[in-house]
C-alpha positions in Angstrom: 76.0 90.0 127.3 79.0 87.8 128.2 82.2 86.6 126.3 82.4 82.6 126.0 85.3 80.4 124.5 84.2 78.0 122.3 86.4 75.2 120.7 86.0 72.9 117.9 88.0 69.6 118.3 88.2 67.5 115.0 90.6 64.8 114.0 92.7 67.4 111.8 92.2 70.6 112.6 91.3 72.3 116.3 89.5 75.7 116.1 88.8 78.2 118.7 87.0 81.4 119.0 85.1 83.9 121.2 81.9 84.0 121.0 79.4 86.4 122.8 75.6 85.2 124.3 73.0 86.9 125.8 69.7 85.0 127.1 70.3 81.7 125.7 71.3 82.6 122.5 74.3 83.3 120.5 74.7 86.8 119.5 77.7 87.1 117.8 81.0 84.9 116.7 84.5 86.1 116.2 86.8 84.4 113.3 88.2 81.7 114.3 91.6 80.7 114.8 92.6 77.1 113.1 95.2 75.1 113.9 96.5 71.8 112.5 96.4 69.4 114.6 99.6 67.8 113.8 101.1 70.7 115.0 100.6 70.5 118.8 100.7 67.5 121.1 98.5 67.9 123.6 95.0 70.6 123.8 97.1 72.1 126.4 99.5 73.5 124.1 97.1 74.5 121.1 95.1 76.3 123.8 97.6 77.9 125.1 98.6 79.0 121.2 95.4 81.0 121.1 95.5 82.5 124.1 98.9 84.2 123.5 97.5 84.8 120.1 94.3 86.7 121.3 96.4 88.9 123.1 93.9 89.5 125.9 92.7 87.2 128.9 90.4 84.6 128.0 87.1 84.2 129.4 86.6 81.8 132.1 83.5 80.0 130.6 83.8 77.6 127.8 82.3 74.6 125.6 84.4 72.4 123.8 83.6 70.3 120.8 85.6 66.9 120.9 85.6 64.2 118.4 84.7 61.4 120.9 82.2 60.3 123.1 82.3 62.5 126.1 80.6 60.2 128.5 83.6 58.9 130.4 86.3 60.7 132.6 89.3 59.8 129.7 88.5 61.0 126.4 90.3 59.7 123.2 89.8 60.6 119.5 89.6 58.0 116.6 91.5 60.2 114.5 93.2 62.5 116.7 96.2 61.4 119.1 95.6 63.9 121.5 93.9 62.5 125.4 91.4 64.6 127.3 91.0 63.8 131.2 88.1 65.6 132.2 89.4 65.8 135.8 91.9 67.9 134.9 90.5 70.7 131.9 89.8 73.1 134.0 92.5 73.2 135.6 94.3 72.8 132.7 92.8 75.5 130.6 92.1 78.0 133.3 88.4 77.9 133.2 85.3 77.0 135.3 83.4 74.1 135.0 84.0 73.4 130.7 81.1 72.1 129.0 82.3 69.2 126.8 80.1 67.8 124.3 80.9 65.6 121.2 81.4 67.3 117.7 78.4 66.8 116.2 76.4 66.8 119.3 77.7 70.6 118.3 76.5 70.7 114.9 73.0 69.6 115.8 72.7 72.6 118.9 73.6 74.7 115.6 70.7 72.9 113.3 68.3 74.0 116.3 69.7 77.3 116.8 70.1 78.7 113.0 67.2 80.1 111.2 66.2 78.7 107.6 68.5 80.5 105.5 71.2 78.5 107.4 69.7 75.2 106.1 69.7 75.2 102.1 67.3 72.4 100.3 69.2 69.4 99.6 66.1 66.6 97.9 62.6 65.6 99.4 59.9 67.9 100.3 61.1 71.3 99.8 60.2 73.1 103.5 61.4 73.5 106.7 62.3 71.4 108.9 59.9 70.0 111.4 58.8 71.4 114.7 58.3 68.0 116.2 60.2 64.5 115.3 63.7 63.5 114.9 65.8 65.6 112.9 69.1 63.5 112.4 72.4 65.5 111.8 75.4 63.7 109.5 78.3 64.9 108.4 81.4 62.7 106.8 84.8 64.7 107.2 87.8 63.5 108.3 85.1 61.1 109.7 81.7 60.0 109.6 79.7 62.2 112.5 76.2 61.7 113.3 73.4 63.3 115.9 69.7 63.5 117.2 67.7 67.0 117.7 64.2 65.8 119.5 61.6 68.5 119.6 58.4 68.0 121.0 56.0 70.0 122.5 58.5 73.4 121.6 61.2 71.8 123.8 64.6 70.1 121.8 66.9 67.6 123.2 70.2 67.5 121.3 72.1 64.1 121.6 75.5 63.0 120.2 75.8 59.7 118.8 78.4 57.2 117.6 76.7 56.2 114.0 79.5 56.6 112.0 80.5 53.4 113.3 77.9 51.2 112.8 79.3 48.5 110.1 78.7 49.2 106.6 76.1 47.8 104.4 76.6 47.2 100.4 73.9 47.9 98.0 75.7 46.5 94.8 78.5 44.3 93.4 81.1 47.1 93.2 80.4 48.2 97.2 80.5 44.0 97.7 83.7 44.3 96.4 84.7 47.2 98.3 83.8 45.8 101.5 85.8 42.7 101.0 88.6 44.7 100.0 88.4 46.7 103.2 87.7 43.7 105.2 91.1 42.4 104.3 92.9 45.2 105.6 90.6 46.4 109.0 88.6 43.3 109.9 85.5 44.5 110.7 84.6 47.6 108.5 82.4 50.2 110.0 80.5 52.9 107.2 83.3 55.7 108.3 85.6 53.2 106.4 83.7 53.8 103.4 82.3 57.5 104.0 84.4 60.0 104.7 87.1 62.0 103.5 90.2 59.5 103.5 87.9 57.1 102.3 87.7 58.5 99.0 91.3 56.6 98.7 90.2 53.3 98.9 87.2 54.1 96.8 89.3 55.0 93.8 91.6 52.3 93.9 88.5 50.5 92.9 87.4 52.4 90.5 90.9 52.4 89.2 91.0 48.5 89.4 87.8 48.7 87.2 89.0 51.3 84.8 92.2 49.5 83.9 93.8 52.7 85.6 97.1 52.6 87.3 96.7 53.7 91.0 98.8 56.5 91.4 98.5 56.3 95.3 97.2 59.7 95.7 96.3 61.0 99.2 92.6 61.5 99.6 93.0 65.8 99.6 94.6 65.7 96.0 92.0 62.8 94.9 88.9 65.5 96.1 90.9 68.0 94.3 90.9 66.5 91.7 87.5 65.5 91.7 85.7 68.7 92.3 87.8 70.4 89.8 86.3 68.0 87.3 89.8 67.2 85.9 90.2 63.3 86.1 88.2 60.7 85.7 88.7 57.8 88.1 88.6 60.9 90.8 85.2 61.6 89.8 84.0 58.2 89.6 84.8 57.7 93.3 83.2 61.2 94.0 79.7 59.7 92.2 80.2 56.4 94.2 80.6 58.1 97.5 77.6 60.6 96.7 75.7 57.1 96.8 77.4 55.8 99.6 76.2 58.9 101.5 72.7 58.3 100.4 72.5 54.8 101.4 73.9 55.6 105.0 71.4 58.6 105.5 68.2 56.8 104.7 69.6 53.8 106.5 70.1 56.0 109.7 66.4 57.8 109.2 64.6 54.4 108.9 66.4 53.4 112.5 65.3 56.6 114.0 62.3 57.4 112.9 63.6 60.6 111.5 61.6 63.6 110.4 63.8 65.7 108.9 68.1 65.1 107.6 70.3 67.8 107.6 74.0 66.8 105.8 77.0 68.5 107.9 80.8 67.8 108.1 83.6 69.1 106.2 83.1 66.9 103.2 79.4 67.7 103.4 80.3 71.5 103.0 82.9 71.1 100.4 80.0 68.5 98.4 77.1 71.2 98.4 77.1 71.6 95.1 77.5 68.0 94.1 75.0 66.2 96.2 71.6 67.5 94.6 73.1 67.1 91.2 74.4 63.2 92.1 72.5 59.9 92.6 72.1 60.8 96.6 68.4 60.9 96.6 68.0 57.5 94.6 70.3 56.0 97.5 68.5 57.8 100.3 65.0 56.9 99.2 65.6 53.2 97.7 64.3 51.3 100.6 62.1 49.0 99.1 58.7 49.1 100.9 59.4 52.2 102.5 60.6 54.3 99.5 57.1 56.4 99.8 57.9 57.2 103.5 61.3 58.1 102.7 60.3 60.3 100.1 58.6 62.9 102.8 61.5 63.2 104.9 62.7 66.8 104.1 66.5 66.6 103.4 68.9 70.0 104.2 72.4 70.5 104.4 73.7 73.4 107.0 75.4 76.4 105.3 77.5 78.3 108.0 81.1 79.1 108.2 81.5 77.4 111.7 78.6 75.2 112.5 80.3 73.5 115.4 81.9 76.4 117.7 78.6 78.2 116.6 77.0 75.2 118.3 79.2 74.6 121.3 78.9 78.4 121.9 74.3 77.8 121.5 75.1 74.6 123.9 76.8 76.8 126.3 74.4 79.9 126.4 71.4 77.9 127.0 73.1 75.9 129.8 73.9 79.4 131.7 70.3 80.5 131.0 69.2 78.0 132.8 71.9 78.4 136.1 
């Protein structure tokens, strides 16, 4: 048994925890510690918070989750100001060689690591996921996350990926109208633009437009309030256009990779458990045209664990020091 930190780098909250593995797997997770963001200008100093906060020397191994590609020496968050220099973590953070990996690089190590209870039925053939294919990973929160789990042969290959950014597609004449909308104000609009939580914002104003509703210009945490509570109308519209929205991306994003099996992550995922099998997200995922009977044996999950991503960073982390 050995004592790992394990962090979770988002683009509004940073979490951190202890985690403890034993042969490649993680044995047991301690409640995290969440911090805003916002509150701390660099990693540096929300690091050292926990630290002091723990009250006990850290461990010297760790994996850290980061919103960003992790594949160059400077790493920078879409929707998080603070910088990472890989040359200088370990320093830094007082630890020995760090693994970094991207966020939902994270979330996919905790797909593959978390039995079947972990992984409720979301639409599609009701059983587990496969034990060989592409099982794609996507999770809109404060962003729009994606990643690959590759199993073959009893091995898995866990990559992170950048799809959230690939540009959005409409399916109808109110998501026409959305895009131009969008286009206006960011140029190019990528499908985070249009799934994910702040997104709901833009989504609404729509709906509002539509409605004959005054936009009230609320922020996107009172306007998912709002919605899940069932208490106002153009709220819940935009929640029922998103649902689609998120159906549309995730069949899009199996067709391109050949997927065998979709499990929905994030934040927003988590918060939309309830919603999603009730709401037109199926219709969306499966309405490819000639495809639609392939699409329709693609099982579809979501993940149902408090932490999914340090849980992952920590599985990342105890596999890479079985194999040292």
């Amino acid at each position: 048994m050995e004592e790992i930190v394990v962090a979770d780098i988002g683009g509004t909250h940073a979490r951190f925890s202890i985690a403890t593995v034993s042969q490649g797997r993680v044995s047991s997770l301690d409640a995290p510690m969440i911090l805003n963001v916002a509150d701390h200008d660099t990693l540096e100093s929300a690091w050292s918070h926990f630290r002091q906060n723990l009250g006990k020397p850290l461990p010297r191994r760790a994996a850290l989750a980061v919103a960003a590609p992790v594949q160059s020496e400077i790493l920078t968050m879409a929707n998080n100001p603070w910088v990472i220099v890989r040359a200088d973590l370990a320093d830094q953070l007082a630890v020995d060689n760090p693994l970094l990996l991207n966020d939902f690089e994270a979330v996919a190590h905790a797909v593959a690591h978390l039995d079947h209870d972990h992984q409720p039925y979301l639409c599609g053939p009701d059983h587990p996921l496969p034990e060989n294919g592409t099982i794609l990973t996507i999770g809109p929160g404060t962003g729009l996350g994606t990643a690959s789990i590759i199993r073959h042969g009893g091995e898995t290959l866990v990559r992170g990926a950048e799809g959230g950014h690939i540009g959005f597609s409409p399916c109808d004449d109110f998501e026409d109208r959305l895009l131009d909308r969008l286009r206006a104000i960011y140029g190019r609009v990528s499908a985070e633009r249009v799934i994910s939580g702040p997104a709901i914002i833009h989504i609404c104003g729509l709906v509002a437009d539509d409605m004959g509703e005054v936009n009230r210009n609320l922020d996107d945490k009172q306007l998912w309030t709002l919605a899940l509570e069932g208490h106002d109308q153009v709220a819940m519209q935009g929640m029922v256009r998103f649902c689609r929205l998120l159906g549309s991306f995730a069949g899009d994003m199996a067709l391109a990779h050949g997927a065998t099996g979709i499990v929905i992550a994030g934040g927003l995922g988590k918060r939309l458990m309830n919603v999603l099998p009730r709401s037109d997200f199926f219709h969306r995922f499966i309405e490819k045209g000639r495809f639609e009977t392939l699409m329709r044996k693609i099982p579809v999950r979501m993940i149902h664990y408090p932490e999914p991503g340090l849980f992952g960073a920590a599985s990342a982390l105890a596999c890479q020091m079985a194999k040292e």
